[in-house]
N, C-alpha and C positions, 0 to 999 in steps of 0.2 A: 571871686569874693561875693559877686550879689547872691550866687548859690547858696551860700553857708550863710549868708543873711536871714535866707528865705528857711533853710532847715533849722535856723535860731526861733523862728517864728513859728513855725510848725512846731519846734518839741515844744515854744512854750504852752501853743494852745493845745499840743497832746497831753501836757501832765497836768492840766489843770481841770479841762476836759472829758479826760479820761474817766477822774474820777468822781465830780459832782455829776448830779443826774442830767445832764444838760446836752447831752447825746455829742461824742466827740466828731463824729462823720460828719453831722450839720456845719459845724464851726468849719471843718475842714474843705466841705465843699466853696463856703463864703470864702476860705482862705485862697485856695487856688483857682478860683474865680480872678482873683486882684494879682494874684502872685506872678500865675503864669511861669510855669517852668521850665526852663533850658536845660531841659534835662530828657531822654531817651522813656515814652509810656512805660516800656515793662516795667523801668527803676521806680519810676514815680509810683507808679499800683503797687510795687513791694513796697517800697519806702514807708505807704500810707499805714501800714499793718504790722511793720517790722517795725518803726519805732515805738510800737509799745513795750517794747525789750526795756526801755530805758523807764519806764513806766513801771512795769514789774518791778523791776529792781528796787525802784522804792518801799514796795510792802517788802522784800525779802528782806531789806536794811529795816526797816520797822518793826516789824514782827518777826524777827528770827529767832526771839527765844521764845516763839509762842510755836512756830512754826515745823522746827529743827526737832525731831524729837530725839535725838542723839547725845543731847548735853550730858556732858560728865555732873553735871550741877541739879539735873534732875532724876528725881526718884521712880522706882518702879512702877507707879502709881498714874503720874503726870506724865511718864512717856509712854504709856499706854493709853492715857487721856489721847495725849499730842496723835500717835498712831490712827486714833479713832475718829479726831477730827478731818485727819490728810483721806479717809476710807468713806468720808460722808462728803468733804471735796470732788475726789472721784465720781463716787456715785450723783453729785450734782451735775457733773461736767456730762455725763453721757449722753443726754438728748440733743447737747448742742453740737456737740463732738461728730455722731452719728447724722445728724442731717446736713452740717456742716461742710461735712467730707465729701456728703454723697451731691451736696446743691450748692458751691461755695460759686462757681463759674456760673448759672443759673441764675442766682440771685444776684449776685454781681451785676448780671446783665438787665435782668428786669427793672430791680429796685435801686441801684445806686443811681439816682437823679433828683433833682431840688424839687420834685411834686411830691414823690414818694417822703422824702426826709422832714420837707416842710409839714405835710399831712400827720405822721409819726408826733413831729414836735409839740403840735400842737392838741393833737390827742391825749399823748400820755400826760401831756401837761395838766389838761383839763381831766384828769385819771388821779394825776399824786393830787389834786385841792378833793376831790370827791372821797377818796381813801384815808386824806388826813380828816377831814371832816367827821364821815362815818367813823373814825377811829379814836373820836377823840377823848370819849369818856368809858372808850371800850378796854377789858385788865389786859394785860403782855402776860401772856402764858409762856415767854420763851425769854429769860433775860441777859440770857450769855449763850456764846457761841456752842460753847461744849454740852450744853441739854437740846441740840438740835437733834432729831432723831433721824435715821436716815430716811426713813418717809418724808419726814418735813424737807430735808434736804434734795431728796430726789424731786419734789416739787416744786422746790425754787429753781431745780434743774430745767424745770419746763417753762417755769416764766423767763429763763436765760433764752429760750428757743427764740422768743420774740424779737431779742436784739440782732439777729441776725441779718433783721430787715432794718437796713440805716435809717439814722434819726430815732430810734427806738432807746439808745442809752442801752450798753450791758448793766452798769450801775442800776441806772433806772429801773429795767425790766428786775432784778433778780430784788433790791431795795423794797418796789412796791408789793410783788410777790411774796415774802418776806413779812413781811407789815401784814398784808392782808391772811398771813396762814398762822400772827398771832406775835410776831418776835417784834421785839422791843426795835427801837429806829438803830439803837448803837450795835445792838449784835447781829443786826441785818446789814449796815453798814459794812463793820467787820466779815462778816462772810462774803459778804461781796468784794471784799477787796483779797482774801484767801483766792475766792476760786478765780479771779482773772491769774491768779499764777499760771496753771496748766492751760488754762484758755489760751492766755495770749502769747502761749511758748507753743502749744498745737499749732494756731493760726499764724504764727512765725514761722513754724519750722517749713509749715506746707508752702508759702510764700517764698521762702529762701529758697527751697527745694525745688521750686518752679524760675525760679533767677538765676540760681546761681549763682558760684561765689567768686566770678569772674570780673570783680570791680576795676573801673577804672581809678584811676589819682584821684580824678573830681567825687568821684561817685561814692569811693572809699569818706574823702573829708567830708560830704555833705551825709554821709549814714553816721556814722562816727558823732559829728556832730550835733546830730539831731537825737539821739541814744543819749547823751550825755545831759545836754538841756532839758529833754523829757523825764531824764531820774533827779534834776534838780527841782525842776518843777513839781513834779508828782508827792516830792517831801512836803514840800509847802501845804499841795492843795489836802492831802491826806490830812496834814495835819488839822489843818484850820477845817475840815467836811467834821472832822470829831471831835473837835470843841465846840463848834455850832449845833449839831445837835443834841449838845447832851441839854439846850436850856431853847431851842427852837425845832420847829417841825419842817416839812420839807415842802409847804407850799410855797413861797417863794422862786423855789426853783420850778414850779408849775408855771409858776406866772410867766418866769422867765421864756421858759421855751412858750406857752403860746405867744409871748412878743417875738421870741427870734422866729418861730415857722410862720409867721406873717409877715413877717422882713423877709423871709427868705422865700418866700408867694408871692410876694409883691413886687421881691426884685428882678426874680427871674420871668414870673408873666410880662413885665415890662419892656425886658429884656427881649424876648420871644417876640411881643407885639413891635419894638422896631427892627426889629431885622424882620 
């Protein structure tokens, strides 16, 4: 029972996480710092990146009629829109995809720790107030998802590359990237939440692929679990990330992470100096 406690607690601060710019890996290192899991390393490392499954599912329940371009309800015109949007997805996902593959054990090992995450946090943070600033009285040349051009899209592919290093935010990095190459807050939003589809199903599959689908009882209810809380969650926080911006900018969430990556300097240097 405290298992499934613990994976209630993790999906929520995956869906919420996942998708404000607040970097979900930071939360998550804070989380099992305290949580401490009775659970087997390999499960826990997949677990950490397979519950985005439950995550995803939210934009596919969101955006399905935007996403799907099969509907009998749309014309020849709008499923070739729809087509063209899922071809500039792709073509955004390649850089991350591609380095991904080739450095996922790599980085894992160098940067998955509370100096690296906290340093990120506090960086980008101090990055969205300098962006939103510079931005402020500057025109949106881009104001919907669909006049993204696959240049511009293959661009934000590259500020994706940065989230690779935790504490970095996917949201964050493709969001400010995004912003800065000219697109409005809400249709850089929106695309950021398109292209975690194939991201966070690539990053799943390799994960599962490496685990295997040899679950035990426990291990079965606490994945289960935690999938399902993360796609309740992710409704919520999807929703409320895009009615917030249509009348607010995104420093706040700057400010935000430079308080949590000084919380989370502070706690672990502390940490470090008594042991």
């Amino acid at each position: 029972m405290a298992e499934i406690l613990k994976a209630v607690l993790i999906g929520i601060i995956e869906g919420i996480t996942e998708w404000l710019p607040i970097s979900s890996t930071g939360h998550m290192i804070l989380a099992e710092r305290f949580l401490h899991w009775d659970m087997p390393p390999d499960f826990v490392e997949m677990f950490r990146v397979v519950i985005q499954l439950g995550a995803i599912m939210a934009v596919v329940v969101l955006y399905w009629n935007k996403l799907f371009p099969f509907s009998f309800g749309k014309g020849p015109h709008v499923k070739k829109e729809t087509g063209a949007v899922w071809l500039k997805i792709l073509a955004a996902c390649l850089p991350a995809a591609v380095i991904g593959l080739l450095f996922d054990d790599e980085i894992n090992a160098l940067f998955y720790n509370p100096l690296t995450v906290s340093i990120t946090l506090i960086v980008y943070g101090v990055l969205f107030i300098i962006v939103e600033n510079r931005n402020k009285n500057r025109p949106v040349k881009i104001k919907d998802v669909s006049h993204i051009t696959y240049k511009t899209a293959l661009q934000i592919g590259i500020f994706q590359v940065l989230s690779l290093i935790p504490g970095t935010s996917r949201s964050g990095a493709t969001i400010l990237g995004a912003i800065l190459l000219g697109t409005s807050r809400t249709a850089a939003a929106e695309f950021t939440f398109y292209l975690a589809v194939p991201v966070m199903f690539g990053a799943s599959f390799v994960k599962l692929a490496k685990f295997g689908l040899n679950f035990t009882g426990t291990e079965m209810a606490v994945f289960l679990t935690g999938l399902t809380v993360a796609f309740i969650t992710s409704v919520g926080a999807i929703k409320f990330l895009v009615g917030y911006i249509k009348k607010h900018d995104f420093k706040v969430f700057g400010w935000y992470r430079i308080v949590l990556g000084c919380i989370v300097l502070l706690y672990f240097s502390r940490a470090s100096f008594i042991k």
